[in-house]
C-alpha positions in Angstrom: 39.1 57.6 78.4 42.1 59.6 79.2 43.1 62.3 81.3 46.1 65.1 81.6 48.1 66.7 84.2 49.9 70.4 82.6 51.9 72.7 84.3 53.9 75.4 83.0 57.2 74.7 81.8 58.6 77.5 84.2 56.5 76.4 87.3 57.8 72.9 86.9 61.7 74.2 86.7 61.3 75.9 90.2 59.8 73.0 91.5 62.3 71.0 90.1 65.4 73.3 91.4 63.3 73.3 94.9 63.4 69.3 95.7 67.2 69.5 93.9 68.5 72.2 96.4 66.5 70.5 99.6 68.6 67.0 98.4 72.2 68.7 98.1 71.6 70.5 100.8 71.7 67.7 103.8 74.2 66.0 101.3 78.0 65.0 102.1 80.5 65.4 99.3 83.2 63.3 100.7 85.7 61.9 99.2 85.1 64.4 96.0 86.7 67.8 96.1 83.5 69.2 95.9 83.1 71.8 98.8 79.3 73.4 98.1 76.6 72.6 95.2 74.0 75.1 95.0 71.3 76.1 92.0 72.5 78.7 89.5 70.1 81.9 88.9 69.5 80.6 85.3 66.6 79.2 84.2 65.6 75.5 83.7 65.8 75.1 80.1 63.5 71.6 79.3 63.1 69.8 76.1 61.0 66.7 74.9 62.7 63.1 74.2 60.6 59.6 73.4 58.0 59.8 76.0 59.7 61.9 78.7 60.8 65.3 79.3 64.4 66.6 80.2 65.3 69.5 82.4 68.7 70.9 82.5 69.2 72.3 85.8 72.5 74.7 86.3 74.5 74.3 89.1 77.2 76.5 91.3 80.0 74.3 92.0 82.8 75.3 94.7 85.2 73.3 94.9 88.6 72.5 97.6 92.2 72.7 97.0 92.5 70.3 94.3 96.0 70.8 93.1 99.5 72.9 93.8 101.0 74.9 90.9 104.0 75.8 91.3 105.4 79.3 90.7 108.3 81.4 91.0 106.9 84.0 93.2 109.0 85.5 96.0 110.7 81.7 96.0 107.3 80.5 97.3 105.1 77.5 96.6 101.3 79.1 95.6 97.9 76.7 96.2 96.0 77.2 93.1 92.2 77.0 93.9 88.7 76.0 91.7 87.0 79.6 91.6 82.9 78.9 91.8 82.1 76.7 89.0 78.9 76.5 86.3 77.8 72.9 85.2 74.5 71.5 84.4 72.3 68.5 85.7 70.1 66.5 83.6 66.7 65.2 84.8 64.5 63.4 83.2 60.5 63.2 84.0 58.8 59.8 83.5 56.1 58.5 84.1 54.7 54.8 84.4 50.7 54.4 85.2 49.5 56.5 87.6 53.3 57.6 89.4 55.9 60.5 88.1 59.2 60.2 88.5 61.7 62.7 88.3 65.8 61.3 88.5 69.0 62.4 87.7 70.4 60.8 84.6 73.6 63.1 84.2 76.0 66.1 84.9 77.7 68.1 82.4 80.4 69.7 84.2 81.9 71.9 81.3 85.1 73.5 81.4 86.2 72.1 84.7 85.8 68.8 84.1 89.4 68.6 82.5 91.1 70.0 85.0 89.8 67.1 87.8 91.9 65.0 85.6 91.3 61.7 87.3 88.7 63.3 89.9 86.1 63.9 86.7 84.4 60.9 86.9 84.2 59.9 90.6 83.2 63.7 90.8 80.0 63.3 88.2 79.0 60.3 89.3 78.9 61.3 93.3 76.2 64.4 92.1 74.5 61.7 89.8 73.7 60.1 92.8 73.5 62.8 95.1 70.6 64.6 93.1 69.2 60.8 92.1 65.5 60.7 91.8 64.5 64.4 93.7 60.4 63.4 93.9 58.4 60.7 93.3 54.3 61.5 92.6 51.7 58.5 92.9 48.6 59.9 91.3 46.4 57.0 92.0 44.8 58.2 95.0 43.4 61.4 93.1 41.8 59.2 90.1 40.1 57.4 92.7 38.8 60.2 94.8 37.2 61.8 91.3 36.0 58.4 90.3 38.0 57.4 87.1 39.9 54.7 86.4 43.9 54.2 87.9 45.7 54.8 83.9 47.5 51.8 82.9 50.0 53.5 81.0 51.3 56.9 80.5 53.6 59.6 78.9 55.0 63.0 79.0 55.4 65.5 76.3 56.4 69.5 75.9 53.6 71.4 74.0 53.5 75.0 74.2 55.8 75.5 76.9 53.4 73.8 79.1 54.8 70.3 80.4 52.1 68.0 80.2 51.4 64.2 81.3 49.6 62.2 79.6 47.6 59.6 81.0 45.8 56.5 78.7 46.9 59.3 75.9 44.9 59.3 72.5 45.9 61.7 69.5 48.7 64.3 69.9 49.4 66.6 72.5 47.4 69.6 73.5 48.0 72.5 75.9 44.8 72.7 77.6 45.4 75.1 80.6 43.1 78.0 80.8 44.3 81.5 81.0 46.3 82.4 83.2 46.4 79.2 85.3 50.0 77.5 86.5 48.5 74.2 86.5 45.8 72.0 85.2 44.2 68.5 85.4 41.9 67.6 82.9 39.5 64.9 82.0 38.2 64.4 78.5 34.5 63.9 78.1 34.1 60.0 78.9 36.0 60.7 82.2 33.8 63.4 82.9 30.5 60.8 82.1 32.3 58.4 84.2 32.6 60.6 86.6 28.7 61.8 86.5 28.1 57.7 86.7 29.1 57.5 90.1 27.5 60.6 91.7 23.9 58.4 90.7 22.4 57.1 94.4 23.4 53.4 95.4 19.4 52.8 95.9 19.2 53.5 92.4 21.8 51.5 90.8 21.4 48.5 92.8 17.4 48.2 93.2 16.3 48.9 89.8 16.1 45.9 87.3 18.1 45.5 83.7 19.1 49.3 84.2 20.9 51.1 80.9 22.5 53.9 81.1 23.1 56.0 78.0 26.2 58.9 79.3 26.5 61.5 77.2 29.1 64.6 77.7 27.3 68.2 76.7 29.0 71.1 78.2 26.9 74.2 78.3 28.5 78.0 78.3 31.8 76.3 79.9 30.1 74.7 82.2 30.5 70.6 82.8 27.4 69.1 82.1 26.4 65.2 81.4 23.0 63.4 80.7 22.5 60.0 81.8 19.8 58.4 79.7 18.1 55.7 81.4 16.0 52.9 81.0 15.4 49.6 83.3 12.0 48.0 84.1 9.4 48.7 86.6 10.4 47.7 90.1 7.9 46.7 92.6 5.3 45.0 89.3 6.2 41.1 88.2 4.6 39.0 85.3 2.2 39.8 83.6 3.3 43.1 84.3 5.6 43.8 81.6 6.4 47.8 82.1 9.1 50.5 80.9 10.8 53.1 82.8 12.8 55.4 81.2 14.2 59.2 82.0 17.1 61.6 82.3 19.5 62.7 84.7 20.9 65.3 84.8 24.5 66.2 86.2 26.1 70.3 86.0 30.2 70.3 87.9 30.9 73.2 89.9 33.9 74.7 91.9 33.0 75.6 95.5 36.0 77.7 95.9 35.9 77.9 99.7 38.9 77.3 102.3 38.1 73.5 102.3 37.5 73.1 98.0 34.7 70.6 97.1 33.1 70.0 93.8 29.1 70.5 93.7 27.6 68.3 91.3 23.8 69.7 90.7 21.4 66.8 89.6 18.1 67.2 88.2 16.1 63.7 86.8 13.4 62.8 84.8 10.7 59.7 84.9 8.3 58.8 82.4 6.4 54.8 83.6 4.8 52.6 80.7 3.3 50.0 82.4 0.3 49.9 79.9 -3.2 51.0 79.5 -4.9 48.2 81.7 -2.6 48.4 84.8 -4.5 50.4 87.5 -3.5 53.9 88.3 -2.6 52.1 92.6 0.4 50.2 90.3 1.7 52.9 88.1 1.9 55.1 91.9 3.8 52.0 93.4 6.4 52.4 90.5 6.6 56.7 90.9 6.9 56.0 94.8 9.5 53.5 94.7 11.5 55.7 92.0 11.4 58.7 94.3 12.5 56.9 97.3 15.6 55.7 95.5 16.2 59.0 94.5 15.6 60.9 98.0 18.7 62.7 98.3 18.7 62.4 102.1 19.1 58.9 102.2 22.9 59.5 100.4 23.9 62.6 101.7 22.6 65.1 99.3 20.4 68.5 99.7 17.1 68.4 98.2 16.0 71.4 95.3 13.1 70.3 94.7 11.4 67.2 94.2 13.4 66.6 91.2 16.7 67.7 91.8 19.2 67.7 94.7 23.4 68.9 95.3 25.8 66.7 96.1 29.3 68.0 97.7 32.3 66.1 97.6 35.6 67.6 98.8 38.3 67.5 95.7 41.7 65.3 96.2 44.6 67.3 97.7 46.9 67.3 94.6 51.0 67.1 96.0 53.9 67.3 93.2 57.3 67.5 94.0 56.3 69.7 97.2 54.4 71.6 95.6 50.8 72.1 96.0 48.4 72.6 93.6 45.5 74.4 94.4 41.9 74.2 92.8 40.3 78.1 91.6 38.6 77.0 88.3 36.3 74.4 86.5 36.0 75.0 82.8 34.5 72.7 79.8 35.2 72.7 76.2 33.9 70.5 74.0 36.7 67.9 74.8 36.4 67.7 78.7 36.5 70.1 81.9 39.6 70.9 83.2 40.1 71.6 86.9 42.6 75.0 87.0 44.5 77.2 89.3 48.0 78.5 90.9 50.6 76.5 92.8 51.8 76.4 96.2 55.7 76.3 95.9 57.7 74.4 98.9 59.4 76.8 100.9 62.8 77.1 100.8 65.4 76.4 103.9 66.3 80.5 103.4 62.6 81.4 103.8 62.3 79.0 106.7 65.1 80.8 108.4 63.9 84.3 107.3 60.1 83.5 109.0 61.6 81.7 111.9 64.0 84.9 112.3 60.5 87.2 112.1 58.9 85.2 114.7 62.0 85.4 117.1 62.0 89.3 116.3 58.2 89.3 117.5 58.6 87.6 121.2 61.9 89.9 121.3 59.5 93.0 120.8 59.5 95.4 122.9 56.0 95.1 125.5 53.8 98.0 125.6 50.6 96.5 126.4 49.1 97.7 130.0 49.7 93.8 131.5 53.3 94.3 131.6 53.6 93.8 135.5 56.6 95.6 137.8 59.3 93.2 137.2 59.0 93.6 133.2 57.4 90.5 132.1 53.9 90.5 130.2 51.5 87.7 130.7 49.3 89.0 128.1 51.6 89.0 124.8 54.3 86.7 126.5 57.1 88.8 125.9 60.1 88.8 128.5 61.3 92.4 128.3 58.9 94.9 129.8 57.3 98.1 128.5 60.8 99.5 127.0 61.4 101.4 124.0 60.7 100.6 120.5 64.2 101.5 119.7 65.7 99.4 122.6 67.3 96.5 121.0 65.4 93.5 123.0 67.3 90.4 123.7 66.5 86.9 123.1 67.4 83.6 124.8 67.7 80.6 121.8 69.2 78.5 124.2 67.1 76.1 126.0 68.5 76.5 129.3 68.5 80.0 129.0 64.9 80.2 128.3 64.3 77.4 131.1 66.1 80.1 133.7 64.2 82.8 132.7 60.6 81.5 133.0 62.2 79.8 136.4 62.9 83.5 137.5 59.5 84.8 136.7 58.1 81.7 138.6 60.4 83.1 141.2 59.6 86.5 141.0 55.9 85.9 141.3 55.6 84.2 144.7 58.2 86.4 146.0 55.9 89.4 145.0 53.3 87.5 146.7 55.3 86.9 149.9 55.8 90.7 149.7 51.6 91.5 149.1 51.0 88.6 152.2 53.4 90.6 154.5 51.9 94.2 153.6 48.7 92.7 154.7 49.4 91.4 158.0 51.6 94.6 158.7 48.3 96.9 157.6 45.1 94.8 158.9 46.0 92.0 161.5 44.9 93.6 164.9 47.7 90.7 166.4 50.2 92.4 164.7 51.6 93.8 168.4 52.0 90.9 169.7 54.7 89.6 167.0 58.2 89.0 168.9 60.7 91.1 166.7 64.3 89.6 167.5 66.6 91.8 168.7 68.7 94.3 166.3 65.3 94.2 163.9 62.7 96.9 163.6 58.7 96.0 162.2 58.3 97.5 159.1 56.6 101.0 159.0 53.2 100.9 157.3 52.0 103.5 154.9 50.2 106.6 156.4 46.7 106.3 155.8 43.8 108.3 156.9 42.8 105.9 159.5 43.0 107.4 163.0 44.8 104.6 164.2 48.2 104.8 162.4 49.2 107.8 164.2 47.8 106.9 167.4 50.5 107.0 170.1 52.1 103.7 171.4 49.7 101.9 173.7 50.0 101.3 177.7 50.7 98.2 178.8 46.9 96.7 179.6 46.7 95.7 183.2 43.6 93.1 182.7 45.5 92.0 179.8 46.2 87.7 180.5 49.8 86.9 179.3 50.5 84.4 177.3 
């Protein structure tokens, strides 16, 4: 059996300049003279060679003052500097078994590789082993999650502009992606029965005697679809009881293309019992009974149809390459195998990380015109720190830690001295004490609001006579 993982030629180059840029970018190019490396606008050109795949990835070299020209200018000594220069990494994509490897093998650095003189080679080899082996993919863990065998050997080859690797390969390469789809991993037809094999219930397998199972791939319409003949004999009957069981099972492969992607394998089954024309009808019912237990899709997980037929979900392996992830829309047969399809995830780049983390500093520096914006300009509903200002105001906003630190500390503040305020208010309005309170000299109470209430404009009371002081 043999399975393939395809992508596009074009998707793999941007995944490839993707895990390039995110190695040169935390690089150091000391002693070199190299001063920047960055990935040229040009495409990834890739070719086949032996069982691999190249990809030649340009580059934007700058470089520092490498040398001093001298030149009769003024009487003056002129610093001749490397403009922004082209060159051109090699990669090759490998693979052994069940892991792809991607690695540096060489730079071309064209025309300016003569005028580093002695600096050429130190230079080349330095972004040799700068770039050196951008991703590493180990497959294994999806063969095992689908049920097929880890590939003991492997290769990769260029069909159709669609980069393909080839797992336990047999016969010449094929592009096998459906329409429109950036990626695709398929399984030819005895993957797919092996696959079918191990959706069957434990019960089954392990209870039933001399079991044989007959696979056989028979896509229908582009859908997957496998019979498993069977045959084994009678469990639950002994000697003389010599009896045959046979049947058919059944197996469709579907997509459930929800936000968590499973594959729905739909099973339907057969039974036919020969025990014989003199076994009583008690026997032949132990042997039905005992079938259909094993088969009882709620002892395994499944969700019963009928009597003879159930659904089985399993969630489908999370598929990582190079960064990128590939995601699952589409499961379509041919008369070879299925192929699970769909489009691919790209990593994003350290300029889109800055870009959204820019947006998101934009958004708490919004201007607040929701009606929880309180009096001292801060909103506890949104979290924003500027009050209900104008649209067109330019909000500011604290990156530094210990700017953000004293801000919050000043709301903190603000809010119990509001509170003080409120508590004060109070007393001053409603205590009936409020007399009594010693003012020191030079100090006047506060004046409360007019209200309606009679008593705030009644006149200053009389000293009470009756009155015990305190």
């Amino acid at each position: 059996m043999s399975s393939e993982l395809q992508i596009q030629s074009s998707i793999l180059g941007s995944i490839v300049a993707r895990a390039i840029e995110a190695k040169l970018l935390s690089a150091s190019f000391d002693p070199t003279p190299i001063e920047h490396v960055a990935i040229a606008s040009a495409p990834v050109a890739t070719a086949p060679t032996n069982a691999a795949v190249r990809l030649q990835v340009p580059l934007e070299i700058s470089f520092v003052h490498v040398r001093k020209v001298l030149t009769k200018v003024n009487d003056s000594t002129t610093e001749a500097i490397h403009p922004q220069t082209r060159a051109m990494a090699i990669l090759e994509l490998a693979a052994t078994g069940a892991i792809v490897t991607l690695r540096c093998i060489d730079v071309d650095l064209g025309l300016i590789d003569a005028s580093l003189d002695a600096n050429a080679a130190a230079t080349k080899d330095a972004l040799i082993s700068l770039i050196g082996s951008p991703f590493t993919s180990d497959l294994s863990g999806v063969f095992k999650k689908l049920g097929v065998p880890i590939p003991r050997f492997s290769r990769v080859d260029l069909v159709a502009g669609v980069v393909t690797v080839r797992f336990e390969p047999a016969g010449a390469a094929t592009a096998r992606l459906p329409a429109g789809q950036e990626w695709g991993l398929f399984l030819d037809g005895s993957a797919v029965e092996k696959l079918a094999k191990s959706k069957l219930p434990t019960d089954f397998t392990s209870h039933i005697t001399s079991l044989v199972i007959d696979a056989h791939w028979r896509p229908s319409h582009n859908v997957p679809h496998v019979d498993l003949d069977y045959s084994c004999k009678a469990p639950q009957v002994g000697e003389p009881i010599a009896g045959d069981v046979s049947g058919t099972i059944g197996c469709d492969f579907s997509l459930m293309t929800t936000d968590a992607k499973l594959l729905r394998s739909t099973v339907s089954w057969t039974l036919a019992i020969k025990l014989g024309a003199l076994v009583p009808k008690f026997v032949t019912d132990l042997v039905k009974d005992a079938i259909t237990g094993y088969m009882n899709p709620a002892r395994f997980g499944g969700v019963a149809i009928d009597d003879h037929s159930f659904v089985l979900e399993s969630p489908l392996p999370e598929i990582l390459f190079g960064g990128a992830r590939l995601e699952h829309t589409t499961l379509i047969a041919t008369s070879t195998g299925m192929t699970f399809g769909g489009s691919v995830e790209l990593p994003v780049e350290d300029n889109e990380k800055t870009n959204c983390a820019h947006s998101i500093r934009n958004e708490l520096a919004s201007a607040c015109t929701c009606e929880s914006a309180n009096k001292i300009g801060n909103c506890a509903h949104c979290r924003t720190r500027t009050g209900n200002k104008s649209g067109s105001e330019p909000a500011k906003f604290h990156n530094a830690l210990s700017a953000e630190k004293t801000t919050w500390e000043r709301e903190i503040l603000s809010k119990v001295l509001g509170s003080l305020r409120r508590a004060e208010n109070w007393a001053n309005a409603a205590l009936p004490c409020r007399d009594f309170i010693a003012v020191p000299s030079g100090h006047a109470l506060p004046v409360p609001a007019l209200k309606s209430n009679s008593r705030n404009t009644m006149a200053p009371r009389a000293p009470n006579p009756s009155a015990i002081p305190s």
